[in-house]
N, C-alpha and C positions, 0 to 999 in steps of 0.2 A: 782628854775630855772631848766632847762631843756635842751634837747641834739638839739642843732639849729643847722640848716642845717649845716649835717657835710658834710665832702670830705676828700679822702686820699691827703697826703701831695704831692704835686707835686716830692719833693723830695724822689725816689723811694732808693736810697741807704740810709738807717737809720740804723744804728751799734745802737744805744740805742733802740730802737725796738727788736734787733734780744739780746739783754741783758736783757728785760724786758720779751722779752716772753718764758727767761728758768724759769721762773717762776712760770709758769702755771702750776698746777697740787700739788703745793707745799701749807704746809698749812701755813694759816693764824693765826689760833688761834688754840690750841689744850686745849680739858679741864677744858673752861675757865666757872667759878662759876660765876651768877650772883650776882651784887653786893650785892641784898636785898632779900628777900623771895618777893614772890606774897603776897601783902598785902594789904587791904581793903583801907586806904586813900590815896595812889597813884593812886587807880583806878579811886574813886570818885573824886580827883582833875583831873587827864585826861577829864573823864568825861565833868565835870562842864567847864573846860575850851574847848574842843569841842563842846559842847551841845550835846553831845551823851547821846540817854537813859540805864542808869543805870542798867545795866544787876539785875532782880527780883533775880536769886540766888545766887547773889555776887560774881561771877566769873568775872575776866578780860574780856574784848571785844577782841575778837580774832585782832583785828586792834594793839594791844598794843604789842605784840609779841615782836616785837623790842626793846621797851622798856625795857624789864627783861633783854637784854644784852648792855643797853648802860652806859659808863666806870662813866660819872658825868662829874665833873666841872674839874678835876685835869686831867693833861696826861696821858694817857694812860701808860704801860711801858712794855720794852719789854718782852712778858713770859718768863718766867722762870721753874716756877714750876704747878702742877696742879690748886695751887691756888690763881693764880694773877688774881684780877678780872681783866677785860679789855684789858688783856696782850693781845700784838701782836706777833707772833713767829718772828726770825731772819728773817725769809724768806719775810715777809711781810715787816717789819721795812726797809731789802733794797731793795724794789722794791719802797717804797716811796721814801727813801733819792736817790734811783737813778733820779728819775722825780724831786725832791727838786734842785739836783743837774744842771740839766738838766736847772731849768730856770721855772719850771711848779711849782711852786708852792701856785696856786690858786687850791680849788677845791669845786664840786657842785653836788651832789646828782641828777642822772636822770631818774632812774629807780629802781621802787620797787615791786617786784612778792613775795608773801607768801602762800602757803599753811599749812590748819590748821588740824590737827587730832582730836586733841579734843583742849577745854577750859580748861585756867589753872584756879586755886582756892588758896585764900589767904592759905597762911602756906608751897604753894609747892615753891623746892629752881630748880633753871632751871641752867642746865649745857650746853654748845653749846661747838659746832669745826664751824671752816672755812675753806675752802678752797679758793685757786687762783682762781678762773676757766678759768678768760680767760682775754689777755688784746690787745686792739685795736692796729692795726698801727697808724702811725700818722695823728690823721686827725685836720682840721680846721673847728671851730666853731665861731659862731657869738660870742662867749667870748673870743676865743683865741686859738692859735695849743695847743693840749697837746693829752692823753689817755685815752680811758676808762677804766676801770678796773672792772671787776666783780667780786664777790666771793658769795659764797653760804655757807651758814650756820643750821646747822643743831640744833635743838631746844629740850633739853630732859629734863624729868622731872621725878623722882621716877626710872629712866634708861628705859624710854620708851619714845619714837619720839614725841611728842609735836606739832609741826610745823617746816617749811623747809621756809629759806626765802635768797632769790636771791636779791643783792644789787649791783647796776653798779655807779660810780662815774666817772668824769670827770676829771682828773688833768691837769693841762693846764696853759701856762704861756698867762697872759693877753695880749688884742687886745689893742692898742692905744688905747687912747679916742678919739673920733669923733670931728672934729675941725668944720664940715660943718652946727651948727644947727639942723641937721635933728635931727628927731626923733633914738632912734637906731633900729636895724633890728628884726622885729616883733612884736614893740610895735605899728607901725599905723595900725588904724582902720581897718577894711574888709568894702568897699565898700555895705552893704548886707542893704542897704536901701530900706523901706517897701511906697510902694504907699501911698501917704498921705489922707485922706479923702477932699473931694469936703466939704465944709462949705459957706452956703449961710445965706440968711434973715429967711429961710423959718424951716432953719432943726437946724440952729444955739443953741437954747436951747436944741435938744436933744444929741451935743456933751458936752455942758456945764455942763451938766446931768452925762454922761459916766464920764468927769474928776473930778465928784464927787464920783463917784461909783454909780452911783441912773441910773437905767433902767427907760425912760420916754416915754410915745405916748402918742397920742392928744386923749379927749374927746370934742366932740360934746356940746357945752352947748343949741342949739337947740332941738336936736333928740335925745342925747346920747349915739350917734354911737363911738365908741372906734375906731382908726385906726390907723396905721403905715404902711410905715415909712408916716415921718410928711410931711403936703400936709397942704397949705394957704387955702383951703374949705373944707368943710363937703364931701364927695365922697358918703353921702347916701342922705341929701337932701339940699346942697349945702350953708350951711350957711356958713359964714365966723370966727363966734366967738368958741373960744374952750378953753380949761383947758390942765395942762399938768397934768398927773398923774402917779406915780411909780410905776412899776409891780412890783411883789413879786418877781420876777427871777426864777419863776417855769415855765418851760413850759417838751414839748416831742418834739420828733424829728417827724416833718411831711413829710419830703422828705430830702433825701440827696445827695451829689455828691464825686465822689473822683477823685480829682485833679492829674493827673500824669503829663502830659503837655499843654503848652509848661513850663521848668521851669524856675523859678525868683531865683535870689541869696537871697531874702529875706526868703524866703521860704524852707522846706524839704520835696516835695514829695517823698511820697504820702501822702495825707492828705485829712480828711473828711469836707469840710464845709455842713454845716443843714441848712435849714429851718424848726424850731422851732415854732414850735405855745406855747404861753404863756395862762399861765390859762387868762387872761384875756381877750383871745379869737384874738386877734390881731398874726400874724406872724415875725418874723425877721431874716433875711438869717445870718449865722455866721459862726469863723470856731469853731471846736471841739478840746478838748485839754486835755489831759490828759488819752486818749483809743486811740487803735487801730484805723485804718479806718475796719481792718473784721471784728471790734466786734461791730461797729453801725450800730441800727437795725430801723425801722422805729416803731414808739411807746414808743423808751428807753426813759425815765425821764430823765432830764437835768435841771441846775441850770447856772445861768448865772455868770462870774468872770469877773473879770477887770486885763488885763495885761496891767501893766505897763514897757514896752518897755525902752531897755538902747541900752549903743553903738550909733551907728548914728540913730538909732530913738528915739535917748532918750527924755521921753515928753510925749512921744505919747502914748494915753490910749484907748486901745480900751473892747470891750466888745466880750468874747466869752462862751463858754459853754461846761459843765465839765458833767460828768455821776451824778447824782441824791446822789446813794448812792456806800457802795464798790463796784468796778466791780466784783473781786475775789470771794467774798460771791457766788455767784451765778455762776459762770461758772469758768473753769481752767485758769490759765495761760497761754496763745499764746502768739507764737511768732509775734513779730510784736509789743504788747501791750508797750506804753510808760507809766515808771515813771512819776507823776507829777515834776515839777519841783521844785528845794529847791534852794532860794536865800541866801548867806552867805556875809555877808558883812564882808569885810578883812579888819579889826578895828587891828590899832597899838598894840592892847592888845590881841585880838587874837593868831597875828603871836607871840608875846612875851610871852606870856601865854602855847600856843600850844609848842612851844619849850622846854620851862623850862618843861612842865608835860612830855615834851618827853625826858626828862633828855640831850635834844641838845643843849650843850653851846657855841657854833660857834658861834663867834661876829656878822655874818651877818645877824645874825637872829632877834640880841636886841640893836645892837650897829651902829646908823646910819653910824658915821663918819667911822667906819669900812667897813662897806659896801661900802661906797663912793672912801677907797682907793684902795677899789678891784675889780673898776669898776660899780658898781651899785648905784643907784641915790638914794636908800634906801633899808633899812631892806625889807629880804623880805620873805616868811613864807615856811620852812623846810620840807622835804619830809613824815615824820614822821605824821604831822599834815594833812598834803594833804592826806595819807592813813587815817587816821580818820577821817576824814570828808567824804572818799568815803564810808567808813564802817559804818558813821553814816546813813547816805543820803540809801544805803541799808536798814538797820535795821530797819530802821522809817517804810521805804515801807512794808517788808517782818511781820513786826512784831516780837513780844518778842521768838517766837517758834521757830523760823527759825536758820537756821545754817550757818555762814560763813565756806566756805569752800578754798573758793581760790579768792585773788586779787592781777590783775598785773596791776599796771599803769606806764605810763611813764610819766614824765615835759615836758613840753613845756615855753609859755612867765610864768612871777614870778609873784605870786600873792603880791603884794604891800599895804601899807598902803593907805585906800581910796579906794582900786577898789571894785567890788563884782561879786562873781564866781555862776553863776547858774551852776544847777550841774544838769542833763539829763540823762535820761537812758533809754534802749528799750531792751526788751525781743530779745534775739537771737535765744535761741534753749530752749527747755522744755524736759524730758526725765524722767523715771518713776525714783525713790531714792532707792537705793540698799534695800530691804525689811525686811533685817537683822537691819536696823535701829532703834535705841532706840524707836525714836519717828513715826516709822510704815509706811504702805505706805504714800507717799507722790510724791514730785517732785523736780528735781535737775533741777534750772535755771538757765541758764546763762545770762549774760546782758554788756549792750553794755553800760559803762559810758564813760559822759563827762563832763569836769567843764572848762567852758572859763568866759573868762570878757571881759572888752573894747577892749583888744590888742589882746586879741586871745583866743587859746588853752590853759588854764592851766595845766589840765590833759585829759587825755586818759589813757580807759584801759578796764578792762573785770572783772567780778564779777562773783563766782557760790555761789549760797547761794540753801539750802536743804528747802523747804517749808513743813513743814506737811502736811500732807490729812486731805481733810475734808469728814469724810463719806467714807473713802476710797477712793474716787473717785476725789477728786480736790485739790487745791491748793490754802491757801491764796494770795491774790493780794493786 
């Protein structure tokens, strides 16, 4: 779950605010040993229960970072000495029991920023500090008043920096439950309804077609004139009898357009739709999906996909068209160029799964009725697991060479058992990779993710990942 429209408290004199933020600057954790070394079957179950691919030289996925500092299943207790895992300094211990006191004692992960210097490797033991850094006046959120709290953590390993990871939580004493039926605040739909296709007598088989996945246009069984889209006669010598037949879903791009206005809520201009000519020599106007609209060229090779539409058009299948083969092979990285899309279906096992590899034993993660006494309708899946899934959902794209270098995201609505989050992304900015780099020139790219489902926004956030060069001169994509 995530930071829903907050607001400062109307109440502008808060004495517990002006006690929690001598706070700041004060550490959290000093010294504190991870509880296990980096070790090879913690990674592979992360792994396996993400679906993240398996780093080839058996290094941690820079996504796990967190992981090598989380305390387990027991309490944490308060430090003491250099080597309490999990210990929290004094300083921290009453900044909670103040908000405990206070009445706030729900809380929910909303934000997660890491930066990574290198990869850890099994057998290395990781030492961190925390600090305070900073804690909200009081504001109100769609869960309830309470405070954010940040703190920053510093990540070492052999006594050299590792990664730096920035964590904001929410304490907050819960909102009533909602007595009116409604749904709660951000779980209804987005109105972002897509014009539905006209279906007649005449074009009826070639959507029947589409919700098969089979690309159809009519043959001639007079002439055997091929033609699209579907027409009740022959248009070359006017017979009436024809066949349906399957193209292969190869075609090129014969013409195209880029849509800026006017814009539709369905829609995010800018965007390329084609006219496509099909080997089988027939046309059909579509949009493009998965490139740039500056990187479609007239002649590019295209293969035809089937999106199956969720949210308020769920059902609806339509037929678009993707680039042929990699785009990256062949040209740089631009800004602009969209990730294809990765569907993650948020399975009860998942979220409970993604938890436990994240060593996050918070009942609302695995324990329904827990969740339901702290306002939530169910378990719902933990910030730890949402950073590995952005980190996966990169990796896949970038490939096994590439380098995570930095992800911040923030929560928004909770991903739930049942929904499923597509997860998005678009090239921001490209810029040449410092040249001292292991792995030589290349390209630092930034990106622009997102993961929503039926109710919304799950995450938001930003990605630099280091791309090798290819030839010196480009960047895998």
């Amino acid at each position: 779950m995530g930071e829903p429209a907050a607001g400062r408290d109307a109440d502008v004199d808060d004495p517990l605010y002006e006690r929690l933020a001598s706070y700041e600057g004060q550490p959290a954790a000093t010294a504190v040993r991870g509880r296990d070394p980096v070790n090879a079957p913690m990674i592979r179950h992360w792994c396996e229960a993400l679906g993240h691919p398996l780093p080839a030289d058996g290094s941690a996925p820079p996504t796990m970072l967190q992981v090598w500092t989380m305390a387990g299943l027991t309490e944490p207790s308060r430090q003491t000495d250099d080597d309490a895992p999990g210990g929290r300094s004094a300083a921290y211990e009453g900044l909670l029991g103040a908000l405990d006191e206070a009445g706030c004692t729900s809380v929910v992960a909303t934000n997660c920023e890491q930066e990574y210097v290198r990869t850890l490797t099994p057998g290395e033991e990781i030492v961190f500090d925390s600090v305070i850094e900073s804690v909200s006046p009081r504001k109100r959120t769609g869960l309830g008043t309470g405070y954010f709290v940040t703190t920053r953590m510093d990540v070492r390993a052999g006594g050299t920096l590792v990664g730096t990871h920035r964590f904001r939580i929410l304490k907050y004493r819960p909102a009533e439950p909602r007595s009116t039926g409604e749904p709660p605040a951000g779980r209804a739909r987005k109105g972002n309804r897509r014009p539905r296709p006209v279906i007649n007598r005449d074009n009826a088989g070639f959507w029947a077609g589409v919700e098969r996945e089979q690309l159809l246009f009519q043959r001639c069984t007079a002439c055997g004139t091929a033609r699209f889209p579907w027409l009740p006669g022959c248009n070359g010598c006017g017979a009436r009898e024809w066949t349906a037949e399957e193209a292969s879903g190869r075609g090129t791009v014969h013409s195209f357009v880029v849509m800026h206005h006017p814009p539709f809520p369905a829609f995010d201009p800018p965007y390329a739709v084609a006219l496509v000519e099909l080997e089988e020599g027939v046309r059909i106007v579509a949009q493009l999906a998965g490139i740039s609209y500056r990187r479609v060229r007239i002649g590019m090779p295209v293969r035809v996909d089937f999106a199956r539409l969720e949210g308020e058009d769920e059902g609806l299948v339509l037929p678009v068209f993707r680039p042929a083969g990699p785009v990256g092979d062949e040209e740089p990285v631009c800004v602009g160029d969209a990730l294809p899309p990765l569907d993650v279906p948020v399975t009860r096992t998942l979220i409970v799964a993604g938890a436990l590899a994240s060593r996050d034993f918070q009942d609302v993660h695995h324990d329904a009725e827990a969740a339901r006494e702290r306002g939530s309708p169910d378990i719902f899946m933990n910030i730890l697991t949402t950073n590995g899934l952005v980190g996966r959902y990169v990796s896949e794209w970038a490939g096994p060479a590439a380098r995570l270098r930095r992800v911040a995201i923030r929560l928004g609505v909770p991903n739930r058992p049942g929904d499923t989050m597509t997860l998005t992304g678009r090239v921001t900015a490209v810029r040449p990779a410092p040249a001292a780099e292991e792995h030589g020139p290349g390209r630092t790219v930034e990106l622009s993710i997102r993961g929503a489902n039926a109710a919304g926004d799950h995450v938001t956030g930003t990605v630099l990942v280091e791309l090798p060069g290819r030839d010196g001169k480009g960047a895998r994509g």
